[in-house]
C-alpha positions in Angstrom: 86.7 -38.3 9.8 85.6 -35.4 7.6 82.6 -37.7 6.3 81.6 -37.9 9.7 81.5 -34.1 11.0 79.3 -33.8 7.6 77.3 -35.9 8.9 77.2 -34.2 12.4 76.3 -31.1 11.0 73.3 -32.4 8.9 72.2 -33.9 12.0 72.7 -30.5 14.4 71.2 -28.4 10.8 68.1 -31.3 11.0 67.4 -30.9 14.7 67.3 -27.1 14.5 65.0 -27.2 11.4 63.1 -29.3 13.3 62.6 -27.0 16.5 62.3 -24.0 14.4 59.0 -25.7 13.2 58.1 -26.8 16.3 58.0 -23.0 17.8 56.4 -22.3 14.9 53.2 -24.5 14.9 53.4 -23.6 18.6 52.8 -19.5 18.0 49.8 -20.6 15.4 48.2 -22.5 17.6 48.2 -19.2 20.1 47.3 -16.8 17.7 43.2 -16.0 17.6 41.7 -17.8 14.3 40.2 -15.4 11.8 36.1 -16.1 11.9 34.8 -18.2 8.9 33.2 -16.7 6.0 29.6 -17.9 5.6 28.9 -18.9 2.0 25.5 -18.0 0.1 22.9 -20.5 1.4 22.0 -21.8 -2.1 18.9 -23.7 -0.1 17.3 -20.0 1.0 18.6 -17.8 -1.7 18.0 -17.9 -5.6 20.2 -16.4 -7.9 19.3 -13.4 -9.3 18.3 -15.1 -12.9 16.2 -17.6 -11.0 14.5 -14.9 -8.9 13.6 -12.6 -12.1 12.4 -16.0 -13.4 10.1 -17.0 -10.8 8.7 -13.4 -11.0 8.1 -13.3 -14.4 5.9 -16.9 -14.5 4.0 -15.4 -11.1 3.3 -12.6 -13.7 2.0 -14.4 -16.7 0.3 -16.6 -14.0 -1.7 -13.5 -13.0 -1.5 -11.5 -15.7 -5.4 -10.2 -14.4 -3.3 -8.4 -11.5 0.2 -8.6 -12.3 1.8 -6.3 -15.3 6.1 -6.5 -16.0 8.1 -4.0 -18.0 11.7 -3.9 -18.3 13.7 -0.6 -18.7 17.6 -0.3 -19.8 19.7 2.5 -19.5 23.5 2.9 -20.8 26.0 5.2 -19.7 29.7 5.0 -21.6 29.2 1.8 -22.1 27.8 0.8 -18.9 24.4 -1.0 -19.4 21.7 -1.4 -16.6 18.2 -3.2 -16.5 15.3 -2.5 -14.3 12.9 -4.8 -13.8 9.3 -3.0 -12.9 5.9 -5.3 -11.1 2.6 -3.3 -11.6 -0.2 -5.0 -9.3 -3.7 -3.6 -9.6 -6.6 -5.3 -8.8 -8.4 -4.5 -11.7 -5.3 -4.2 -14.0 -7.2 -2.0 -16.6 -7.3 0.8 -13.7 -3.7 1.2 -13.4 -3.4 5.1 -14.6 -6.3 5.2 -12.6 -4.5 8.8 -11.0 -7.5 8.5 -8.2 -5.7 5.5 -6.6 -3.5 5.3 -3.7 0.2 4.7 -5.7 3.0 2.8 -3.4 6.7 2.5 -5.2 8.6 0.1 -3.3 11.9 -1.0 -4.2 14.6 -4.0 -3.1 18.3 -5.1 -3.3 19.8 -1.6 -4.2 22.7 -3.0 -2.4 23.7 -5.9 -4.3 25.1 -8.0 -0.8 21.6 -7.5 0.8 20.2 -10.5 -0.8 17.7 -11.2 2.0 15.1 -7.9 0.5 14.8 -9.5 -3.3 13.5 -12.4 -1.4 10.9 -10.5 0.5 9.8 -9.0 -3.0 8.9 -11.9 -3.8 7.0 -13.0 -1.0 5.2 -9.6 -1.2 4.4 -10.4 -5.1 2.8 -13.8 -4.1 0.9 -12.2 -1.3 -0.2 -10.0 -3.9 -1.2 -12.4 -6.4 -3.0 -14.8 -3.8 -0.8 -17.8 -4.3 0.6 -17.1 -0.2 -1.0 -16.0 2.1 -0.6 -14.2 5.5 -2.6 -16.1 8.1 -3.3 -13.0 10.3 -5.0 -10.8 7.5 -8.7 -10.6 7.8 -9.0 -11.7 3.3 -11.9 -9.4 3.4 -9.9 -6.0 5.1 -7.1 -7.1 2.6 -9.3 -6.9 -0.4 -10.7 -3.6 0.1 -7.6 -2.3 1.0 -6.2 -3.4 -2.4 -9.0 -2.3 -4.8 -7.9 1.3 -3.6 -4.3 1.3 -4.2 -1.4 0.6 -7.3 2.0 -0.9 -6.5 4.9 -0.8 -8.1 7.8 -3.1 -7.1 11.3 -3.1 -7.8 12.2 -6.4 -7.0 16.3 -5.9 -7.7 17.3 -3.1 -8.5 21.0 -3.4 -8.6 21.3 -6.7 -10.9 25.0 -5.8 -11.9 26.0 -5.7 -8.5 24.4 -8.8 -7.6 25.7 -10.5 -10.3 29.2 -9.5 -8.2 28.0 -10.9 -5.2 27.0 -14.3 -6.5 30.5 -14.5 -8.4 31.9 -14.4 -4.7 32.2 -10.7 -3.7 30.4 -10.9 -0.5 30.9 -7.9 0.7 29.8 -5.7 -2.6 27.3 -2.9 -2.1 28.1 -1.1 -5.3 26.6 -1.6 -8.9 28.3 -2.9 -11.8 31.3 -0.1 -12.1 31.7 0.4 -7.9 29.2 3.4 -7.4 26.9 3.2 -4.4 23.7 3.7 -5.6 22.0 4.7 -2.8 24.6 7.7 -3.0 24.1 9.0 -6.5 21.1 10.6 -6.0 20.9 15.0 -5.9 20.1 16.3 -2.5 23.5 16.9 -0.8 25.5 14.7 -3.0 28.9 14.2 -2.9 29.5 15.4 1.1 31.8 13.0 3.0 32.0 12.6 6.7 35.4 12.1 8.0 35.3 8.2 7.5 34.6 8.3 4.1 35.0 4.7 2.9 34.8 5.0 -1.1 34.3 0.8 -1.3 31.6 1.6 0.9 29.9 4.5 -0.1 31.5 5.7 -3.3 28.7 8.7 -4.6 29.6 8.4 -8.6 31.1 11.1 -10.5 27.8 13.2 -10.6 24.2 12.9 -9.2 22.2 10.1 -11.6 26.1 9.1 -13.2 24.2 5.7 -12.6 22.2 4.2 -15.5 20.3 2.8 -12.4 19.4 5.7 -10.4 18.2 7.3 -14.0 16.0 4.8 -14.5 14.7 5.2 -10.6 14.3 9.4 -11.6 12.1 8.6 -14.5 9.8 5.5 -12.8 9.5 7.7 -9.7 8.7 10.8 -12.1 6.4 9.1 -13.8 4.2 6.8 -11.3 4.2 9.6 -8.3 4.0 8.1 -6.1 2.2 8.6 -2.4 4.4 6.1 -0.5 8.0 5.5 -1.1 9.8 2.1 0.6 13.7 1.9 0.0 14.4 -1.7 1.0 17.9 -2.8 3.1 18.9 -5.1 5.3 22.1 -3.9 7.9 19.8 -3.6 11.3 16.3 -3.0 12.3 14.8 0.2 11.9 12.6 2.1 10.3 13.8 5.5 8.6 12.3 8.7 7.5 13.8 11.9 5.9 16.3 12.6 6.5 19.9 11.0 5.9 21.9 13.6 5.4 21.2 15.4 8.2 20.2 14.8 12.0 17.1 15.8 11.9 13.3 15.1 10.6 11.0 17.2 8.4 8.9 19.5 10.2 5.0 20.0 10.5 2.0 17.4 10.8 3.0 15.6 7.7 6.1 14.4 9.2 4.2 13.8 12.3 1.8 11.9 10.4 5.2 9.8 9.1 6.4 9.2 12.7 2.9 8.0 14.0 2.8 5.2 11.2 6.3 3.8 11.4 5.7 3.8 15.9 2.4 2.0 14.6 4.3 -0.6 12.4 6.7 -1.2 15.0 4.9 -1.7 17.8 2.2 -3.9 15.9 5.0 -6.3 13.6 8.2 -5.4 14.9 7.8 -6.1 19.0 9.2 -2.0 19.1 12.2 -3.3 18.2 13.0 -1.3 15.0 14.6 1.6 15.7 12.3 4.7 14.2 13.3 8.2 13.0 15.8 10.2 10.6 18.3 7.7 9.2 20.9 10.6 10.0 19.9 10.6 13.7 19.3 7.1 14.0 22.1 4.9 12.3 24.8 6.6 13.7 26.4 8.0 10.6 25.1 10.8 7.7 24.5 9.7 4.6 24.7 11.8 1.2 23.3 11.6 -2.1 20.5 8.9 -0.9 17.1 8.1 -2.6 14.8 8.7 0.5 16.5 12.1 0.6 15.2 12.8 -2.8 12.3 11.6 -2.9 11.1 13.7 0.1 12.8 16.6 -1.2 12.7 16.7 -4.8 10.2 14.0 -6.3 7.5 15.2 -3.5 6.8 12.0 -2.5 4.5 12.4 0.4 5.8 9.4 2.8 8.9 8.6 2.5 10.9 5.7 4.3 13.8 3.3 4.5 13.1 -0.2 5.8 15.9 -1.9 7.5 14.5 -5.7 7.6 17.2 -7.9 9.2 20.8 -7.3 10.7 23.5 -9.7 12.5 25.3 -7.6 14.8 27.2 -10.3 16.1 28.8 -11.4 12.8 32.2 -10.2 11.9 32.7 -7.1 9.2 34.1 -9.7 7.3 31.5 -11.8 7.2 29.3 -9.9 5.3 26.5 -12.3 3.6 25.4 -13.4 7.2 26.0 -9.7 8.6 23.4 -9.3 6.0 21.2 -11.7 5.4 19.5 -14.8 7.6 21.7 -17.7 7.2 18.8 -20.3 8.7 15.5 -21.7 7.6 13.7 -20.3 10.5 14.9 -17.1 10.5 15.0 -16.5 7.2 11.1 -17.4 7.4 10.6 -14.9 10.2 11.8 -12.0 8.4 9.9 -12.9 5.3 6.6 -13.1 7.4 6.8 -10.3 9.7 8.1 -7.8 7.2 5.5 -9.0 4.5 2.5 -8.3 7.8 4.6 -5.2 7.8 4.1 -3.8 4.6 0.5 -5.3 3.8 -0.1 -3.3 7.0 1.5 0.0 5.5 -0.7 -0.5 2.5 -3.7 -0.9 4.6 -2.6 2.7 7.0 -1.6 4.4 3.9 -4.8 3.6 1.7 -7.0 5.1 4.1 -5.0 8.1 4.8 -5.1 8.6 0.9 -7.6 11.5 1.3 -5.7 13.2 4.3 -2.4 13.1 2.5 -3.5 14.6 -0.2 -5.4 17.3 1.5 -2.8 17.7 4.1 0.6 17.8 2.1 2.9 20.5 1.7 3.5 19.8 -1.9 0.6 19.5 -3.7 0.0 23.0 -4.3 3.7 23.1 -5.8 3.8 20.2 -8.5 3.6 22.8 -11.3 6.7 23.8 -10.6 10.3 22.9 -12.1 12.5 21.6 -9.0 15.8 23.0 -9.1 17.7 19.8 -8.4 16.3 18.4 -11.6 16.9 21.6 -13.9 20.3 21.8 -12.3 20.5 18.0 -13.4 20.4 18.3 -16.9 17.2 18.9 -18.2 14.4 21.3 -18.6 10.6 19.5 -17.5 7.2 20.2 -19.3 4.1 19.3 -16.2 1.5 20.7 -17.1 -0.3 19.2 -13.9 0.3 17.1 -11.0 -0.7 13.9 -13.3 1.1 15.2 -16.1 4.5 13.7 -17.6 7.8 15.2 -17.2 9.1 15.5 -20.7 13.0 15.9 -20.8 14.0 18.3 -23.8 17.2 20.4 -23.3 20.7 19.0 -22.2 22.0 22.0 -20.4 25.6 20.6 -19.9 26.6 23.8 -18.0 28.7 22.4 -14.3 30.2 25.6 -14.0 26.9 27.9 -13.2 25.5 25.3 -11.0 25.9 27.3 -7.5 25.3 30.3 -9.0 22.1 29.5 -10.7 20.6 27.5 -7.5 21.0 30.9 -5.1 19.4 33.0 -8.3 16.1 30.1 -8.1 16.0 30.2 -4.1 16.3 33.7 -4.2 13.7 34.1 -6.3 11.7 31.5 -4.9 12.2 33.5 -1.3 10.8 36.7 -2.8 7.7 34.9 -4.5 7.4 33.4 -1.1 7.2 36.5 0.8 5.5 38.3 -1.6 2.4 35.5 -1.3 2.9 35.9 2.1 1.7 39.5 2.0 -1.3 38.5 -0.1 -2.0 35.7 2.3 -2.5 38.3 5.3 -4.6 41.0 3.7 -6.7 38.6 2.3 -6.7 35.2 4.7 -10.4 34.8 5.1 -10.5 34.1 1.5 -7.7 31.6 1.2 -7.3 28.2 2.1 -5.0 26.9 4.9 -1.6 25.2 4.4 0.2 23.6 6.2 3.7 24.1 6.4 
């Protein structure tokens, strides 16, 4: 008798195991599946060694147009590498100061694998081994005998590496600083959704041994044109980030009319066009456009935007990102290489009007305050000069205090000209503010 209540009770114990599991599978069945997670399309995208090794034999293929340097940095034991593409037509006239200079740079977000690939495509453009079947070879060539490039074709390589170890979703570099946050002009801010895995700004402007090495190329090219490649959306951005607003005056006019230009003509006025602070829906702090509008001088300066899924789940990142199909992937390679061959073609012959029409170039001799408040003292002794770093101030705790003493004084020299300017305006050139 006792053996067989034992057994009874397995049997009831069994049959409500059994139910249990049953309700169980039941609820999974009726609760919504989490999207996939779409792996790196290994038949599209190269790894970031194969990439820097396809670039460096397009180099030595063409090394009549094509010139490589590699740069490192270090910072407490954090090492970066920037790799640097010169193309010149005539690659003895590369400090050739009377050319039209374009710095253009890719994957400073390590997940946006989809802009190393158009730096590529760019660089083969460039050396003649692709071509883009719309551009009159003739227009092309005379537009390229004016100008120098300098690409960037990944900037963030320790990020990358992240990426392609299976952190999809990593923007940061190496040690989890955005990079496109690090940079001086209004560093540091954050909105009220501050996302630190997102946007982390570094523990000072240039912390980065990345964003040095951008200072000092940037510093030392000057650039005319500056193109800080993403991927997110569609747009094309000018100053500024940090703020909802553009520049003021006909240069930033001047800005406008080309990006409408570029739109209409290679994006089907699709791209979204103006400030990235107006036009992306959020502010953005510490960024390199920012900078190199502000600070650097850099007559035009934008942010591409080249491709975005907005359908794709936020977890999803590498096809939020990045084209996940052959024919897509294509597009965006062929329109924004149009793009930018188009920019060099606009910007080439404006060379003479920027130069006469900027804001800035009356002002290279002077020492920008972001920079001196950023470490260092600079030696220009003209607008082609180098910038010669010489004195590690290391003084944090005079910073405010010493920017309102240089805008101050800058303010009275200002209205002080200003004076000048009146009694004696027949004599003076214009400028435009």
């Amino acid at each position: 008798m006792a053996f067989n209540i034992h057994r009874i009770l397995q049997f009831f114990v069994l049959l409500l195991f059994s139910c249990f599991s049953s309700f169980h599978c039941g609820s999974d069945n009726d609760l919504p599946q989490q999207p996939p997670i779409t792996p790196i399309n290994r038949d599209l995208y190269r790894t970031s060694a194969a990439l820097m090794e396809e670039i460096e034999a397009l180099v030595n293929r063409h090394q009549d147009k094509l010139h490589m340097e590699t740069f490192r940095s270090t910072n407490k034991g954090y090492n970066a590498e920037l790799n640097v593409v010169t193309y010149c037509r005539n690659k003895t006239a590369i400090e050739d100061k009377s050319k039209f200079r374009i710095l253009l740079s890719f994957g400073q977000h390590a997940r946006e694998l989809i802009t190393s690939e158009l730096a590529l495509r760019i660089l083969s453009i460039l050396s003649e081994e692709q071509f883009l079947p719309e551009m009159d070879p003739l227009l092309l060539k005379k537009t390229l005998e004016k100008i120098v490039i300098k690409v960037v074709p990944l900037e963030n390589l320790n990020g990358r590496k992240k990426v392609e170890a299976g952190d999809l979703c990593e923007r940061r570099n190496g040690r989890g600083v955005d990079l496109n946050r690090n940079w001086s002009v209004d560093w540091g801010k954050k909105e009220k959704d501050f996302d630190p895995y997102e946007e982390n700004p570094g523990a000072a402007p240039f912390s980065e041994p990345e964003a040095q090495l951008m200072r000092k190329l940037s510093t030392s090219f000057d650039p005319h044109i500056w193109v800080n490649v993403h991927s997110g959306m569609e747009a094309m951005f000018m100053p500024y980030d940090h703020k909802n607003t553009t520049p003021s005056g006909l240069q930033s006019q001047k800005m406008r009319l080309m990006l409408e230009t570029l739109n209409h003509l290679h994006c089907g006025d699709r791209c979204v066009v103006g400030s990235g602070g107006g036009s992306v829906g959020y502010l953005a702090h510490g960024t390199t456009t920012d900078y190199m509008y502000d600070v650097a001088r850099v007559p035009m300066a934008y942010t591409f935007e080249i491709y975005g899924d907005e359908k794709a789940s936020s977890r999803d990142c590498f096809k939020m990102f990045n084209p996940v199909d052959h024919l897509t992937f294509n597009r965006v390679l062929n329109e924004w290489s149009a793009t930018f061959f188009a920019l060099f073609n606009m910007g080439a012959h404006q060379m003479t009007d920027v130069q006469e029409s900027t804001p800035f170039n009356n002002m290279d001799h002077l020492i920008s305050i972001d920079d001196y408040l950023n470490g260092y003292l600079i030696e220009r002794k003209n607008r082609y000069g180098e910038k010669k770093e010489f004195l590690d101030l290391g003084l944090q705790e005079i910073r405010t205090y010493f920017r309102l003493f240089l805008l101050s004084s800058v303010m009275l020299m200002f209205m002080f000209c200003s004076r000048i300017a009146k009694s004696n305006r027949s004599h003076l050139p214009s400028i435009s503010l």
